[in-house]
N, C-alpha and C positions, 0 to 999 in steps of 0.2 A: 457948509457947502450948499450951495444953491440946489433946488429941486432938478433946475437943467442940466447940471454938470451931474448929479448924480446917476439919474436918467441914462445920459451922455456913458458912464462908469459901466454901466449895467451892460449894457451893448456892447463894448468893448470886450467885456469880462464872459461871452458868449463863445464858445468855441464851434462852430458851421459843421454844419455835419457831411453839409456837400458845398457843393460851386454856387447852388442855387442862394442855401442861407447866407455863405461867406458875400456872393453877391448883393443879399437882399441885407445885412451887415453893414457894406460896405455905403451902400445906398443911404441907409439910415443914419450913419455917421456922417456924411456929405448933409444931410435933410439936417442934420439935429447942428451939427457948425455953421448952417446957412442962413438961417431961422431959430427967434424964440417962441414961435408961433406955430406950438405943436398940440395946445389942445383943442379938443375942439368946444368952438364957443357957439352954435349955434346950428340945431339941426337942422338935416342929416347931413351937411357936409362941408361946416366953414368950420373953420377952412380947412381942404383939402391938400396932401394928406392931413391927419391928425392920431395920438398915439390912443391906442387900447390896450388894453390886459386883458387876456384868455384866460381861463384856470381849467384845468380837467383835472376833475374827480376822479381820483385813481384809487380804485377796490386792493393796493399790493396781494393778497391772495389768489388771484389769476388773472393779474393785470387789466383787467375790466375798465372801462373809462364812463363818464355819464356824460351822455350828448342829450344836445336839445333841439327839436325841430322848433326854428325860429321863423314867427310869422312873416317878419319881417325880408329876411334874406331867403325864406323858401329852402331852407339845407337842414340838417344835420350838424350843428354846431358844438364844439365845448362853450361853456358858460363866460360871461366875461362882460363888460364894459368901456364904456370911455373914461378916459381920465380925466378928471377935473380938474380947472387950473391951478396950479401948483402945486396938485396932489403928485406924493409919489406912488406909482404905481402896485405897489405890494399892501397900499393901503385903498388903490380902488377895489383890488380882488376882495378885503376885507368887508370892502363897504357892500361890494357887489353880490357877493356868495350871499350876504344875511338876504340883500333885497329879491334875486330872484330864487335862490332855492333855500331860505329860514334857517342856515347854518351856519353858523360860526367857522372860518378859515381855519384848516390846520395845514398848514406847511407841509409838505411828506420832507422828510428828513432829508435828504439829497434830490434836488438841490437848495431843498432850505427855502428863504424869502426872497430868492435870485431867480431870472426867467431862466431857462432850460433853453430855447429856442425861440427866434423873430422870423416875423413874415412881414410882406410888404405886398399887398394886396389890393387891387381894385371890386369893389363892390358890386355886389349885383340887384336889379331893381329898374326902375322909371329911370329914363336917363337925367333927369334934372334932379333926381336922390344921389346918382354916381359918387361916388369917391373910391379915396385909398386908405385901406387903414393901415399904421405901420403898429402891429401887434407882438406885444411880447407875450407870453405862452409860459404861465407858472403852472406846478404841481403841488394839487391840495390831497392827502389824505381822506380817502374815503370808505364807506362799506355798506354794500348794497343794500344792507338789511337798516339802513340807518335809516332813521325818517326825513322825508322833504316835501317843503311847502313851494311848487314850482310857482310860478308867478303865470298864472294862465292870461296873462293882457301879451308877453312878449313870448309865449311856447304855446304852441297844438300838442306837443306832448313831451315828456321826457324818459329817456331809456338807458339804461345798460348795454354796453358795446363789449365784446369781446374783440381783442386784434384782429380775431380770423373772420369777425362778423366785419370789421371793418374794408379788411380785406377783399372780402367777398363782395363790398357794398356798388351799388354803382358809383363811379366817381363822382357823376354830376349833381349827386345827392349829398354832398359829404363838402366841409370847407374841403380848398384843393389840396393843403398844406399840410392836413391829417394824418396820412399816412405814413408820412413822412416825419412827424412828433413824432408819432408811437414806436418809428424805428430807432428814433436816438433816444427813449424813454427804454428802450427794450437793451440798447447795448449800453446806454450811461454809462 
């Protein structure tokens, strides 16, 4: 099976947790039938959109997640990457985890090495950086007490999040699509 059709599986195999992902779903399947031209091959934004992997580092102990304030986008973000061409995605989060925070992927058990939830997203930054990333959003096994080597070239810093810290956060601080993992991470 081709890297695209499998990609293609993966999206599919996503259940929407509202109108918003089923919308941003549906988007993504029209993008990915439309085009083979979904990674991205030249920074920050050729071409537009192009696919990413998300990971958050979930503490299961009190559901705790690890964000990263990224220089880049100015937020509060989970951990993640672009995907490389004809990389599948469950193998950038691999590649990704070691490079910015020194740790080896572990899959949380449900949902395993399948994304949890996509977004489809415009970026924020210089308008001639603009893009959209169409992001799929895995769940790695984590514990607060574990050691990390953060990649200080793309982080000002990195934290532990509680739901209700997230909750409480400002929005405009936080990707926008956040809150809204952690609610179908919370009912799974």
């Amino acid at each position: 099976m081709r890297v695209l059709d499998e990609i293609r599986a993966l999206v599919e195999s996503i259940a929407p947790l509202d109108e918003l992902e089923a919308a941003h779903r549906a988007q993504c399947l029209d993008w990915l039938a439309a085009t083979d031209d979904v990674f991205r091959r030249a920074k920050p934004r050729t071409p537009s959109p192009h696919l990413v992997a998300y990971f958050l580092l979930r503490d299961a102990t009190d559901g705790g997640v690890l964000l990263v304030d990224h220089r880049n986008a100015g937020r509060w973000l989970p951990t993640g990457g672009h995907v490389e061409p004809g990389e599948h995605p469950a193998q950038t989060v691999r590649r990704e985890v070691v490079e910015e925070l020194g740790v080896p992927a572990v899959f949380a058990p449900e949902p395993g090495e399948r994304p949890l939830f996509l977004t489809v997203t415009p970026t924020v930054g210089p308008p001639e950086d603009r893009h959209v990333d169409v992001s799929l959003w895995y769940v790695l096994a984590g514990r607060r007490d574990q050691p990390l080597t953060p990649d200080p070239g793309e982080f000002r810093a990195v934290r532990w999040w509680t739901p209700a810290e997230v909750a409480a956060a400002d929005p405009a601080t936080l990707d926008p699509h956040l809150p809204r993992m952690l609610t179908k991470l919370a009912t799974g």
